[in-house]
C-alpha positions as CSV (number, residue, x, y, z in Angstrom):
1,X,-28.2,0.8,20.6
2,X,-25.8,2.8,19.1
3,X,-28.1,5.4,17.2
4,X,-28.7,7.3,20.9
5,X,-25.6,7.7,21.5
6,X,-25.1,9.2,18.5
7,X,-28.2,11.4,19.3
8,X,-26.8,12.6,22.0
9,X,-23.7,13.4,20.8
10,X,-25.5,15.5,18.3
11,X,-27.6,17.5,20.8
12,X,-24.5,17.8,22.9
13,X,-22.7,19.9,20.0
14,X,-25.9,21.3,19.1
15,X,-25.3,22.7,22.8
16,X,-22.2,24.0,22.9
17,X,-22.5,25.7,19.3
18,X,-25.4,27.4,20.4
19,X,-23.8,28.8,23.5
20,X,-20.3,29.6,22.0
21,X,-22.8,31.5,19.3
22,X,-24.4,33.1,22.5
23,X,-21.6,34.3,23.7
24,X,-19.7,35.4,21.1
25,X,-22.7,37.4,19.9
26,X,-22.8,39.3,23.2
């Protein structure tokens, strides 16, 4: 029950790194 949680606290930081990275880059 807990392991998707996890999951998508994983994806969620995936998230945000990828668009701090985005913008950053611009």
């Amino acid at each position: 029950m807990v392991n998707w949680r996890i999951n998508v606290l994983i994806f969620t930081g995936l998230n945000d790194l990828l668009l701090v990275t985005f913008l950053v880059s611009r």
